[in-house]
C-alpha positions in Angstrom: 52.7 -31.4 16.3 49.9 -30.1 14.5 48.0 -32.3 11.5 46.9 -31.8 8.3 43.0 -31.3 8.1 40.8 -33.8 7.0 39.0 -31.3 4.4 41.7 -30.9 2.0 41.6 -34.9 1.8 40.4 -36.2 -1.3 38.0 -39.5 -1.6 39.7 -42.4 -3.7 37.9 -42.6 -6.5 37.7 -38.7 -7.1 41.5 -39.4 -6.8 41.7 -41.8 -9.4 39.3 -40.5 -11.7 41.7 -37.2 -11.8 44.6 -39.3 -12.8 42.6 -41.1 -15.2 42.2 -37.4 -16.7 45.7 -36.6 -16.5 47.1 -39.3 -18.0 44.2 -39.1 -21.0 45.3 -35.5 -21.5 49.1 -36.2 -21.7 47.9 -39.1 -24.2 45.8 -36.4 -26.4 48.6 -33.8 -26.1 51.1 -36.7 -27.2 49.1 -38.0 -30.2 47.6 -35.5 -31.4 50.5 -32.3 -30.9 53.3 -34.1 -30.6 53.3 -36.9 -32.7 52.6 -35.6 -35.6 55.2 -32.8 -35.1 58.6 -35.6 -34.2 57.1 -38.5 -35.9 58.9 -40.6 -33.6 57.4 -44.2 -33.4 58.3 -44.7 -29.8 56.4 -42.2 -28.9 53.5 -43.9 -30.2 54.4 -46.8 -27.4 54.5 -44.0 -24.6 50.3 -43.0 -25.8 49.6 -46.5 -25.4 51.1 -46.7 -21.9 49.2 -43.2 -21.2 45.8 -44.3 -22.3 46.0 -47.8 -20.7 47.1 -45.9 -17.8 43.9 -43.5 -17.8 41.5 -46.5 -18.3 43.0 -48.1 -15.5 42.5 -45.8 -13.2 38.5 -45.0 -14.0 38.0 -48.7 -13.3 39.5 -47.9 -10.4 37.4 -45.0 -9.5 34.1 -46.9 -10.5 35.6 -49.6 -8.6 36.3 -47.8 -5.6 33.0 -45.3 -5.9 30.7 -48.8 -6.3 32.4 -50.2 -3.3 31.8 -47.0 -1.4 28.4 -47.0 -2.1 28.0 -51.0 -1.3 27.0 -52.0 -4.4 30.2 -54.3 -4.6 33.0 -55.8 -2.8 36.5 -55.4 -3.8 38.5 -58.7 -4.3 42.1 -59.6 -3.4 43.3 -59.7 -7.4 43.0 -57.2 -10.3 41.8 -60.1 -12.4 38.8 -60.7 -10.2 38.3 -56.9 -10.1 37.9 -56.4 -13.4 35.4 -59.7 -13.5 33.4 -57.6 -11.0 33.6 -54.3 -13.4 32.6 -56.7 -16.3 29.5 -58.3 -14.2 28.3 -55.2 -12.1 29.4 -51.9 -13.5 29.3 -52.0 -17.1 25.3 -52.1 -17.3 25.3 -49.5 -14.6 27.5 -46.4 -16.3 25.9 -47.1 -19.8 29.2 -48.9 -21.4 28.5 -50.8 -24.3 29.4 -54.3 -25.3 31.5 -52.8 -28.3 33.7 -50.4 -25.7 34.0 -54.0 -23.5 35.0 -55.2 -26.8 37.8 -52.4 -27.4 38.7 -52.6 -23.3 39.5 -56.0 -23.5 41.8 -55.6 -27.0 43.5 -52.6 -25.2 44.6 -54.6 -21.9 45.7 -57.9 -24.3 47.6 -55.2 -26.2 49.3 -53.5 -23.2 50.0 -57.3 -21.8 51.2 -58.8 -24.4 53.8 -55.3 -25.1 55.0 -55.6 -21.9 55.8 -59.6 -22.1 57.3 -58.6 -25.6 60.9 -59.9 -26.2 60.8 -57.9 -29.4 59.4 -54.5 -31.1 60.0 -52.9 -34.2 59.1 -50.0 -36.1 57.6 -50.6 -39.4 56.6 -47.6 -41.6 54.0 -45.7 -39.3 53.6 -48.5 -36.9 55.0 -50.2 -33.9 55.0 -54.3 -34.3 55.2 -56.0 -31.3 56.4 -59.9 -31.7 55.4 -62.1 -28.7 57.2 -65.4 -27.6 54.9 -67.4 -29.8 55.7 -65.2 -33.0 52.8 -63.6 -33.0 52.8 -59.9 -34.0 50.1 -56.9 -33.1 50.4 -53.8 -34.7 50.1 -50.4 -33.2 49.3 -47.0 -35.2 48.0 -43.6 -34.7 44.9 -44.9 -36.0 44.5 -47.7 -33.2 45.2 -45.3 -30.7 43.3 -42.9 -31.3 39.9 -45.6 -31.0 41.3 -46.4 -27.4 42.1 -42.9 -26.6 38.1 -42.2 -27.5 37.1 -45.1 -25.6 39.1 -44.0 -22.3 37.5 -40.6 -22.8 33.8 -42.1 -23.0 34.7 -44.2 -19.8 35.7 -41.0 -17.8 32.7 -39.2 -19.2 30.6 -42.0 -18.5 32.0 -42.5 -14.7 31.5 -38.6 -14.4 28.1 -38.9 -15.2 27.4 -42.4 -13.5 28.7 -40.4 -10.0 27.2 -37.2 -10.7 30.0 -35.2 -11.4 29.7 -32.5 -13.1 
């Protein structure tokens, strides 16, 4: 009956800001390596899920380190969250209004994908169609901007929690 240590237990938002890294490498390794190499357009839907994935998880760790350090108070509701991140973290890790910008098109993006009755591929692209008929276009190009955005928000949450 003997337990586990304490010391090998990692805080939360250390925790989440190494998945956030994971899944930012796997989508660097996927668009930049792989992609190129297969050409295959749904992988081009798997780098989206990867970077939203990594962007999700440093607003976690922010999220999570801010709380920690009673700066903020976690709500019941992502959506009220990520109000809280808007309101009291962005000034306070240095994110600009342009990377809020680019955050906010990514989530829409990733939302309205996975509400989407229908996707396509369409010379280098990926067209998603929502219920309305509304389409949104994804290419290498697109991901790339949010796979340099969730790289500036990990850098910038490293630095914000002094982390080398």
């Amino acid at each position: 009956m003997s337990e586990e240590p304490n010391e090998s237990k990692i805080p939360a938002h250390l925790e989440s800001l190494k998945k956030a890294v994971h899944n930012m490498r796997i989508a660097d390794h996927m668009l930049y390596v792989t992609y190129p190499v297969i050409k295959d357009k749904r992988l081009l839907l798997k780098t989206l899920d990867q970077v939203y994935n990594s962007i999700i998880f440093t607003i976690n760790s922010i999220l999570q380190f801010d709380r920690l350090n009673k700066r903020i108070t976690l709500a019941s509701t992502a959506h009220e969250n990520f109000d809280a991140f808007i309101s009291k973290c962005v000034n306070r890790y240095n994110i600009t209004q342009e990377e809020v910008a680019t955050l906010k098109e990514l989530l829409y993006l990733t939302e309205n994908h996975r509400e989407s009755a229908l996707e396509f591929p369409r010379k280098e692209k990926i067209v998603i169609m929502s219920d309305a008929l509304k389409t949104m276009v994804i290419d290498s190009e697109r991901l790339k901007k949010y796979l340099n955005l969730a790289k500036s928000l990990v850098n910038k949450a490293k630095f914000g929690m002094s982390i080398a």
